[in-house]
C-alpha positions as CSV (number, residue, x, y, z in Angstrom):
1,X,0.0,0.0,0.0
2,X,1.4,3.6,-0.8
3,X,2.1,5.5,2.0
4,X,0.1,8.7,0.9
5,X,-2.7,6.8,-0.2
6,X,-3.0,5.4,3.3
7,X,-2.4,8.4,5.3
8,X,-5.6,9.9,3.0
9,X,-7.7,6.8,4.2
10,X,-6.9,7.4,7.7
11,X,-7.6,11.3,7.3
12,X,-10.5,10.7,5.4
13,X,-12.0,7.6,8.3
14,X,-11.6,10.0,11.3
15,X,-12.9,13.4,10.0
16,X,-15.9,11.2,10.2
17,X,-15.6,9.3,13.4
18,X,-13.5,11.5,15.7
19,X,-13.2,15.2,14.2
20,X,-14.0,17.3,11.2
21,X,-11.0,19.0,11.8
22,X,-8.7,15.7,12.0
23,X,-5.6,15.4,9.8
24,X,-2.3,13.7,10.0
25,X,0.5,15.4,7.8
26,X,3.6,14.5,7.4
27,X,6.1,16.1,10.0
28,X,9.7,14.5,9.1
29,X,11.3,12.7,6.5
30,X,14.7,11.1,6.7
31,X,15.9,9.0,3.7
32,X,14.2,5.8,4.6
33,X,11.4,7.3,7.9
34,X,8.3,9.1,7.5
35,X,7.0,10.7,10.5
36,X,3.6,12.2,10.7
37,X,1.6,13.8,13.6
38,X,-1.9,15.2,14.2
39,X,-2.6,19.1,12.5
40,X,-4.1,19.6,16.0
41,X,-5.8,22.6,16.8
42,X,-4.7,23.1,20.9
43,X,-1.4,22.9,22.2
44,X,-0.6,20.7,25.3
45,X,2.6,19.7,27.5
46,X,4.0,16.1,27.2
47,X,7.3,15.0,28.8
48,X,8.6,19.1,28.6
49,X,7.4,19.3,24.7
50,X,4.7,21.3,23.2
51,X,2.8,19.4,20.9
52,X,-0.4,20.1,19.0
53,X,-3.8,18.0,19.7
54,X,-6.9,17.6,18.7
55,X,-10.2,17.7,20.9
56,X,-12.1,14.6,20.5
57,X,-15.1,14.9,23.2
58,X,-15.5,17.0,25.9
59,X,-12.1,16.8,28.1
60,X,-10.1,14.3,25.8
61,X,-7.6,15.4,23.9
62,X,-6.2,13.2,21.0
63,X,-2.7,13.4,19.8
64,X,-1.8,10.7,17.1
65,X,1.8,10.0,15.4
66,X,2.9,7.9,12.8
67,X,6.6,6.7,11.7
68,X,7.3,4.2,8.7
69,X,10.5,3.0,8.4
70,X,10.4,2.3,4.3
71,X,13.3,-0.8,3.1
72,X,14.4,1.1,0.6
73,X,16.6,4.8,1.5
74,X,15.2,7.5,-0.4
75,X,17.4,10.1,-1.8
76,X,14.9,12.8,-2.3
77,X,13.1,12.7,0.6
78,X,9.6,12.8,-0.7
79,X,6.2,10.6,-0.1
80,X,5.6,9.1,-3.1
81,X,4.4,5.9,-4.4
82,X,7.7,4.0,-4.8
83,X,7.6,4.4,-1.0
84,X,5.3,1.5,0.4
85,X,4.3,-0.2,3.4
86,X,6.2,-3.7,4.5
């Protein structure tokens, strides 16, 4: 499955479950791992870090991130559909 392609499933899924507002983007990408985190809309403190989450329902917050590690290195360091899942 392509990475992209998969990330738009999981976007597209919990806009409609969870949040209209929910996203995952990509956040890092280092030859052969993809990070991604939630486009949240609130910031919050975890471990001495600001990071961005989302509200789900009334006092829970969600904050969601992704890494792939891809068997191939990738030289350009771009998503793309030579990049698949394992």
């Amino acid at each position: 499955m392509d990475i992209n392609n998969f990330i738009n499933c999981i976007n597209k899924n919990c806009k409609k479950s969870i949040n209209p507002m929910f996203n995952i983007e990509l956040h890092n990408s280092n030859y052969n791992i993809f990070h991604f985190i939630i486009n949240g809309t609130s910031f919050a403190v975890n471990k001495d870090e600001l990071i961005k989450v989302l509200n789900w329902f009334d006092n829970f917050w969600l904050f969601l991130e992704i890494k792939f590690h891809s068997k191939e290195i990738v030289k350009d360091k771009k998503v793309s559909k030579k990049n698949e899942l394992e």
